[in-house]
C-alpha angles and dihedrals in degrees: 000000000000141000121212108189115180133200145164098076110135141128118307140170134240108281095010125114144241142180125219124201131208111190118180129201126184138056091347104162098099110046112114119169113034120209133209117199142165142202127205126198107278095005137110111248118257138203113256112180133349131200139175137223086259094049099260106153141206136196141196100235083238091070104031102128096019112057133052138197132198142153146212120209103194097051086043095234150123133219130205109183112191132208147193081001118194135194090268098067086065104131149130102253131195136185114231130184097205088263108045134024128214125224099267135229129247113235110185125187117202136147 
């Protein structure tokens, strides 16, 4: 089994950054694509960024330029850095590695 545990949600401003963390524990040797979503209040969740084990990434067209997802293997963890953020982007996001989620973190954008 394996254990995703995000961080890094918070409040953030229009325009302004942040950088979201997925770390997994477990038995990890065998994730390959890791997966961002979101899900916002009242709206179907949506695929966010996507990477492989090799580093091939994937984008929703809503975040292209602005986001960015990465990985480190060794750690066992996946980045999203996001960018230029808007109010939009407010959601609840978790990490999934096509078997198991983890909780989600809350990443609000307000002035």
């Amino acid at each position: 089994q394996v254990q995703l545990v995000e961080s890094g949600g918070g409040l953030a401003q229009p325009g302004g950054s942040l950088k979201l963390s997925c770390a997994a524990s477990g038995k990890i040797f065998s994730i390959g694509v890791m997966e961002w979503y979101r899900q916002a209040p009242g709206k179907q969740r949506e695929l966010v960024a996507s990477i492989s084990r090799g580093g091939s990434t994937i984008y929703a067209d809503s975040v292209k330029g602005r986001f960015t997802i990465s990985r480190d293997n060794a750690k066992a963890t996946v980045y999203l850095h996001m960018n230029g953020l808007t109010p939009e982007d407010t959601a609840n996001y978790s990490c999934y590695d096509g078997t198991y989620w983890g909780q989600g973190t809350q990443v609000t954008v307000s002035s």
